[in-house]
C-alpha positions in Angstrom: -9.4 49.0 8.5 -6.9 48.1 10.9 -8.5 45.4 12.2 -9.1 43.9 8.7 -5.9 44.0 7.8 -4.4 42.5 11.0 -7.2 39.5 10.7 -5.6 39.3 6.9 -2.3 39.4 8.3 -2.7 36.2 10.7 -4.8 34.3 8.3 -1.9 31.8 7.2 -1.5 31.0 11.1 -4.9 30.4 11.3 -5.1 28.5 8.5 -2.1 26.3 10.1 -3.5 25.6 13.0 -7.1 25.0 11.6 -4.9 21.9 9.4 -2.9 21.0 12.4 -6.1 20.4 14.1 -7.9 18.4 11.3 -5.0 16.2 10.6 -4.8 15.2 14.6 -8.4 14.2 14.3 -8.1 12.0 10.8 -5.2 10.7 13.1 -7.5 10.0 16.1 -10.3 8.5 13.8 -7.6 5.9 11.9 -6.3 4.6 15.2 -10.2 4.4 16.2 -11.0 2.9 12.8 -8.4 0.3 13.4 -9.4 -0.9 16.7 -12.9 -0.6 16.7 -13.5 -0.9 12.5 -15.2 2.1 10.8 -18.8 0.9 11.7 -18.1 0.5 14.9 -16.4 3.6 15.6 -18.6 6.7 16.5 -17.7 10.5 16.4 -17.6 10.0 20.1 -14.9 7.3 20.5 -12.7 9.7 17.9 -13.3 12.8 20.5 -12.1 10.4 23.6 -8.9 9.5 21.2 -8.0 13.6 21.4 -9.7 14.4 24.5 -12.5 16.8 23.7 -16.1 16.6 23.5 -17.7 15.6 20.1 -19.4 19.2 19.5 -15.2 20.0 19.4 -15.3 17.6 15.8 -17.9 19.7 14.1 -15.6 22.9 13.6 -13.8 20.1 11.4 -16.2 18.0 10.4 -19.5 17.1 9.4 -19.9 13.6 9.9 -17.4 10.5 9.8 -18.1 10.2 6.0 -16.5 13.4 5.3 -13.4 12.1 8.1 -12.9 8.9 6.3 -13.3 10.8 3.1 -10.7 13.5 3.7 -8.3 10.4 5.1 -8.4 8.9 1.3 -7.7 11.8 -0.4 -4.8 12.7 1.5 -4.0 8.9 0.7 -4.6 9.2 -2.9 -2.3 12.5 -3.0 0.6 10.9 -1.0 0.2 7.6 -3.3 0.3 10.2 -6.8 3.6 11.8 -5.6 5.4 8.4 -4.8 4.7 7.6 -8.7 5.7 11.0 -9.6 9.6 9.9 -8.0 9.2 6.6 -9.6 8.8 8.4 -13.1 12.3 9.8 -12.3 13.6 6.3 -12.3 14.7 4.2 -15.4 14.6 0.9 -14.4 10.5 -0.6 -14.5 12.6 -2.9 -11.7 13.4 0.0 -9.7 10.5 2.4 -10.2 7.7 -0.6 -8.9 10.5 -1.0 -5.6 10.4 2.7 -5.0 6.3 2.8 -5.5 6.2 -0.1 -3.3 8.0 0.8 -0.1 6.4 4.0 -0.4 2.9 2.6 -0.5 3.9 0.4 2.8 5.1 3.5 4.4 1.3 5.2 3.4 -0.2 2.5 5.0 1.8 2.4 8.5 2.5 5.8 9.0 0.2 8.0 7.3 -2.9 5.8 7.5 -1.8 4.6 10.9 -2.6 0.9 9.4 -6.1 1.7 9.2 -7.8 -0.5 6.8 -8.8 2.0 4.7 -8.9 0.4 1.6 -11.5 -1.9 2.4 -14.0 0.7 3.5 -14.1 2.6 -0.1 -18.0 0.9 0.0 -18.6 2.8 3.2 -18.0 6.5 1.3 -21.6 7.9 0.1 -22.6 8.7 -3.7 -20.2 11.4 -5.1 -17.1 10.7 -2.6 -17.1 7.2 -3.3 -16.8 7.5 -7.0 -14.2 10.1 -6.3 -11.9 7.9 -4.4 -12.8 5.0 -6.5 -11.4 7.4 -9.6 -8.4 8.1 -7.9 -7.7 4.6 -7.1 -8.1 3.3 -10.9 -5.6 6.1 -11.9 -3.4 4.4 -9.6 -4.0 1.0 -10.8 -3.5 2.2 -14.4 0.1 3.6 -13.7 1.4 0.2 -11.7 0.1 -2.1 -15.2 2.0 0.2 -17.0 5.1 -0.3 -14.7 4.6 -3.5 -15.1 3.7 -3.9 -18.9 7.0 -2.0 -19.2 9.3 -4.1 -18.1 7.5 -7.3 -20.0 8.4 -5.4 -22.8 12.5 -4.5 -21.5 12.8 -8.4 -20.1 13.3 -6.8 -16.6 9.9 -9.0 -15.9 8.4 -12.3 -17.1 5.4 -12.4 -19.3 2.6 -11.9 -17.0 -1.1 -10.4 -16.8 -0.2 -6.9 -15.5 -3.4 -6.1 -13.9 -3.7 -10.1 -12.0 0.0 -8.8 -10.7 -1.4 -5.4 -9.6 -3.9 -7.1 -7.8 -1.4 -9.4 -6.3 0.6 -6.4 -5.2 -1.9 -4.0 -3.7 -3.6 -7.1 -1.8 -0.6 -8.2 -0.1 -0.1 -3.9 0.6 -3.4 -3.9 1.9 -3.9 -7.2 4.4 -0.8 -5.6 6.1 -4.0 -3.4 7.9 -5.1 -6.8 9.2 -1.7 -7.7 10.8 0.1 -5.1 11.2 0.8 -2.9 15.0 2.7 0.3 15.7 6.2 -0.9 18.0 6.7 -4.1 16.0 9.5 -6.0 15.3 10.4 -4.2 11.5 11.0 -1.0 11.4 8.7 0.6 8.6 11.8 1.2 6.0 12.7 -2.5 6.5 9.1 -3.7 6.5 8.7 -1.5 2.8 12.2 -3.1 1.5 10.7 -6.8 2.6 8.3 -6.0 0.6 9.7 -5.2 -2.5 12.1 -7.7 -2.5 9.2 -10.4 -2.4 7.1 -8.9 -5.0 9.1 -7.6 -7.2 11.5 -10.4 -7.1 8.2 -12.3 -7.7 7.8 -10.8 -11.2 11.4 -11.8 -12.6 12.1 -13.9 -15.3 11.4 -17.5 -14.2 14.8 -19.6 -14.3 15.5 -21.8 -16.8 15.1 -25.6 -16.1 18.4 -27.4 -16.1 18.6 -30.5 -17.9 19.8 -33.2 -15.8 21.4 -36.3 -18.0 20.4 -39.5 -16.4 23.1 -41.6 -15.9 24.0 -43.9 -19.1 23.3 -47.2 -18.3 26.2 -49.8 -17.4 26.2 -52.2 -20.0 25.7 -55.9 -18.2 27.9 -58.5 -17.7 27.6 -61.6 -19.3 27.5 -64.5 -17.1 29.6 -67.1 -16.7 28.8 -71.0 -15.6 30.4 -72.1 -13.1 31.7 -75.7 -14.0 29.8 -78.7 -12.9 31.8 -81.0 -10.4 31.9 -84.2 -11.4 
């Protein structure tokens, strides 16, 4: 009895340390899948990352589907809350800047820059259509950012999903570029960001009319008197 309730007791520890440990390994596996790409990468190149043996992995994990799995969903989850803050906003302007730089700061810091987004085809059967769910919900919410302020005149008239697709490419390519140590910090790399794409969606200037010059009127021309 005692023993039960002291295992109950230290539970929440456990449970800590069991979610320390599995985040260090998604970790691991997105620096792995960055270097190597996620078909290159084995369950043993992830173990060398932390320093164990593989068997360590399986306490953790099944298989590298169910790594690159749980690394989406923790994606998604992070990517939901950022539009839950953007809600708070009032500005369409604003709220796309805030989901932006947050989305920049999912892909350097919490996916390490792992090009996560263009293994999705990689997941198996029921996790893929999971994480392809979750991404659509996503989608949906930026169009309607966007479809928001065509309406308030914050943006120019424009095919909200093409600009979504615009958005979340230029997000996504930063996997193929981007290193830890740069030059831009990730804040500053975020605000970049936003300032390019959502400047990109303002209202186009209006032309200005230049007035050609009116034309001088031409002189007549005068003879010159023959010399006799």
């Amino acid at each position: 009895m005692v023993r039960a309730a002291a295992a109950k007791k230290s539970s929440p520890h456990v449970h800590e340390k069991r979610e320390r440990r599995k985040s260090e390994i998604q970790h691991a596996a997105l620096r792995a899948f960055r270097e190597r790409g996620y078909h290159a990468t084995t369950l043993d190149h992830i173990a060398e990352q932390l320093g164990v043996r593989k068997t360590a992995l399986y306490h953790y994990f099944p298989d590298k589907d169910a790594i690159l799995f749980e690394c989406h969903r923790e994606a998604l989850g992070e990517l939901e809350r950022n539009l839950a803050e953007a809600r708070r906003l009032k500005s369409p302007a604003d709220q796309l800047r805030h989901v932006i730089e947050a989305h920049v700061r999912v892909m350097t810091e919490t996916l390490d820059g792992s090009p996560l987004a263009f293994e999705v085809p990689s997941l198996s059967g029921e996790r893929q259509r999971e994480v392809v769910a979750g991404r659509d919900r996503y989608e949906r919410e930026l169009r309607r950012i966007i479809e928001r302020g065509v309406r308030a005149g914050v943006f120019r008239d424009t095919d909200a999903k093409v600009a979504v697709f615009a958005i979340l490419g230029a997000i996504n390519w930063i996997a193929r570029w981007w290193r830890p140590g740069g030059a831009l910090s990730t804040a500053e790399l975020g605000r970049q960001f936003s300032d390019h794409l959502v400047g990109g969606l303002g209202p186009l200037p209006r032309p200005r009319l230049v007035r050609s010059p009116k034309p001088r009127a031409a002189r007549p021309r005068t003879r010159s008197k023959a010399t006799s």
